[in-house]
Every structure is written in C-alpha cells, then in structure tokens.
N, C-alpha and C positions, 0 to 999 in steps of 0.2 A: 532517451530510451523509449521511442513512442511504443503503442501497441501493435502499429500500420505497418505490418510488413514492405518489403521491398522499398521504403521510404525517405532514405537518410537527408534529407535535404532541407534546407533551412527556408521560410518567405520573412518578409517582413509585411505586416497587414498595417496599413494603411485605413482606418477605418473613419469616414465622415467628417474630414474636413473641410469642411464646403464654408462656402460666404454666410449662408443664412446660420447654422450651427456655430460657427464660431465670431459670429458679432459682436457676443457680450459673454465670451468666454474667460473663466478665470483665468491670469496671469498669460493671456494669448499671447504675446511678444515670445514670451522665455517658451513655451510650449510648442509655439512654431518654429524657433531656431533651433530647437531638439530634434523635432521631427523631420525636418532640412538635415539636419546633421546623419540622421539616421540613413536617409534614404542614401545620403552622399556616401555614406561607411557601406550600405548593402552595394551598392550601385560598382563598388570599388572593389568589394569581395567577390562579387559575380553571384551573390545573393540576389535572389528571385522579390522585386517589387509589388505584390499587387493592392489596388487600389478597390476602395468599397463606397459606394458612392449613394447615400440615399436617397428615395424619393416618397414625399407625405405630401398632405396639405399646403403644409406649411415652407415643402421645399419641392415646387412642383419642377417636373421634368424640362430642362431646357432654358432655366430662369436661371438671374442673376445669384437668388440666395441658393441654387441649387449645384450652380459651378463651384470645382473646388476652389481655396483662396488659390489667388497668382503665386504667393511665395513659393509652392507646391509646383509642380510641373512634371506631368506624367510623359516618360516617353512612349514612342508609338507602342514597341513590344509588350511592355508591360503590362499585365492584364487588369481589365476593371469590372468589378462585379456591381451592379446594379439590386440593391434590396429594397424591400418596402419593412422590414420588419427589425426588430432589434441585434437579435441572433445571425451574424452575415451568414451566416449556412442557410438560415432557414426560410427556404422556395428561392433560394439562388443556384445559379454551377459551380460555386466555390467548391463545394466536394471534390467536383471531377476534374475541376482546375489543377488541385491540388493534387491529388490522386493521379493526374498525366503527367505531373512532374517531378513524381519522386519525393513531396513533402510530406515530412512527419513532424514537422517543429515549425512552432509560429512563433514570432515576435510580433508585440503588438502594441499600435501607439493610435492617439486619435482622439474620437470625441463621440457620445460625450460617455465620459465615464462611469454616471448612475445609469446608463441605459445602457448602449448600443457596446460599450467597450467591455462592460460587464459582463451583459450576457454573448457576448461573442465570445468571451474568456472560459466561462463554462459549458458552451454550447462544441468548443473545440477540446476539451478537454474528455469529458462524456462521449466523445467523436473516436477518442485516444491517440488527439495530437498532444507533444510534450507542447505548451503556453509559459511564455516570458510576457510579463508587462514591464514595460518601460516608463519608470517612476517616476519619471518625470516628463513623459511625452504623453499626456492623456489628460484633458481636460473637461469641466463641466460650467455649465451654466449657473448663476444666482436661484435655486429652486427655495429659499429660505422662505418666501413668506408662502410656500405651500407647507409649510411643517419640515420638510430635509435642512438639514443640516446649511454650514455655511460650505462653500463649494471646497474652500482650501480641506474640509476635514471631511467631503465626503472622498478627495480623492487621496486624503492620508489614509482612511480608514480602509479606501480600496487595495491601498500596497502595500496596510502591513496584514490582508487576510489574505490575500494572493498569497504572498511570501511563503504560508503557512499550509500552502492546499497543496493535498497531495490521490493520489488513486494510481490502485495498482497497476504498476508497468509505465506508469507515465509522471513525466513529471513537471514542477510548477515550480515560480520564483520571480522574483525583481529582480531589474537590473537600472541603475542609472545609465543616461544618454553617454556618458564620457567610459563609461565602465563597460558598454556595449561593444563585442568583438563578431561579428559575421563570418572569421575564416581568412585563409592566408588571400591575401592580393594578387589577382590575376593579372598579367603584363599588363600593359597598356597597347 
C-alpha cells in the first residue's frame, strides 16, 4: 500500500554483489543461492530486476572486484543503476527508473547489510516505497575488530527491526528466500 501513486508494481533490488564486496562475505555460498533463487522467482513472474552496482576506492569502475560475481548474470533489459553512495537512490536515476515503471514496492537482497542494504531500506521507505528484506538474502562483511558486532548478528539484528518498521501508508517486513512469492507466472 505504497504512498506512490499510479505505482502498483513490484522490482526486486539487487544491491552490490560484486567480487570485491562479497570476497569475505558471511555465509556467501547460502546467500548467493538465495539471491540466484530470487532473481530466478522475479525473472518467472515477470517481476522487474534491477541491478545496483557500486563504485569507491575500493571497487573502482571497470575492475575485477567491481564486476558483479559470475553466479549473478544480468540480462540485457534489466536495468543497472550505478551509485557511489550508500542509499541506491542517493545521486542515482533509481527514482525515475522506478517511477517509469510503475513501482511502488521493492524487494531487496544484497550486500552489504550494515551499510548499503540498510540505508537503501530506509532511504526507500522515507521515499514511500512499501520495502521487503529478504532474511536471508543480505550479507555483510567480518567488521568485528572495528567494534560492530559479529556479522551473523549484525544481520539478525537487521531482520528482526525491519520486521518491526512501519510509517504511515507504507509498509515493511521480512520475508525468507523460499517464502518469497513475486506474483502469478507469466507463460512462457
């Protein structure tokens, strides 16, 4: 029940799985075949893919840690938004992306989950898309010996306050990879 008038349509956000981000990602194996799984269920309902793809330092444009992994594979259509910042909205065209296609609900899987999956969740929701995280498709890095937490509980701790977040007209929630539905199947 977004806020986004004229919107009814569902994406799945795809947020920063690239090589250099998920090297030493927690429980990367099960988190990739999640997000495999997801895109396969969107891809099947005729749910709208798009892809968010960052660029730092650390994952400069056009490099090996900046490609997304191989497991991953974007077809042509689907759109990829290019960010420098945490928030995929913020200084990208994700807005009008979304906004040309009739979206008012995201689904959202990726990395990493103290940063970029975080604040995209509340960046979209303040926006007044309804936001679904997928509990088990969002991953973070070892940040422990900077003081955060261990990775498994910063992204417990991120599904069970999702779960719980709400604002007027719009709405929030978890969902596991297998519990995730996109909508009736278009022929083939």
């Amino acid at each position: 029940m977004t806020t986004l008038t004229g919107r009814p349509h569902t994406a799945l956000l795809v947020i920063d799985v690239q090589n250099g981000v998920m090297k030493t990602a927690h429980d990367r194996e099960t988190v990739l075949a999640n997000i495999v799984t997801l895109v396969e269920k969107a891809r099947a309902a005729g749910t709208e893919v798009v892809w968010v793809q960052h660029t730092s330092e650390e994952l400069p444009r056009g490099s090996e840690t900046w490609e997304y992994v191989p497991e991953l594979v974007r077809r042509e259509p689907e759109p990829l938004v290019h960010k420098t910042y945490g928030d995929s909205f913020e200084d990208t065209d994700l807005e009008d992306l979304l906004a040309a296609r009739g979206i008012g609900a995201l689904v959202v899987a990726g990395a990493q989950t103290d940063a970029c999956i975080r604040s995209t969740l509340h960046g979209a929701l303040t926006r007044g898309y309804d936001v679904t995280l997928v509990a088990d498709a969002h991953t973070t890095e070892d940040l422990s010996a900077y003081g955060a937490p261990a990775p498994g509980e910063v992204i417990a701790h991120t599904n069970m306050y999702w779960q719980y977040q709400t604002a007027p007209g719009r709405t929030a929630g978890v969902v596991q990879t297998a519990d995730m539905e996109f909508g009736v199947k278009t022929p083939a």
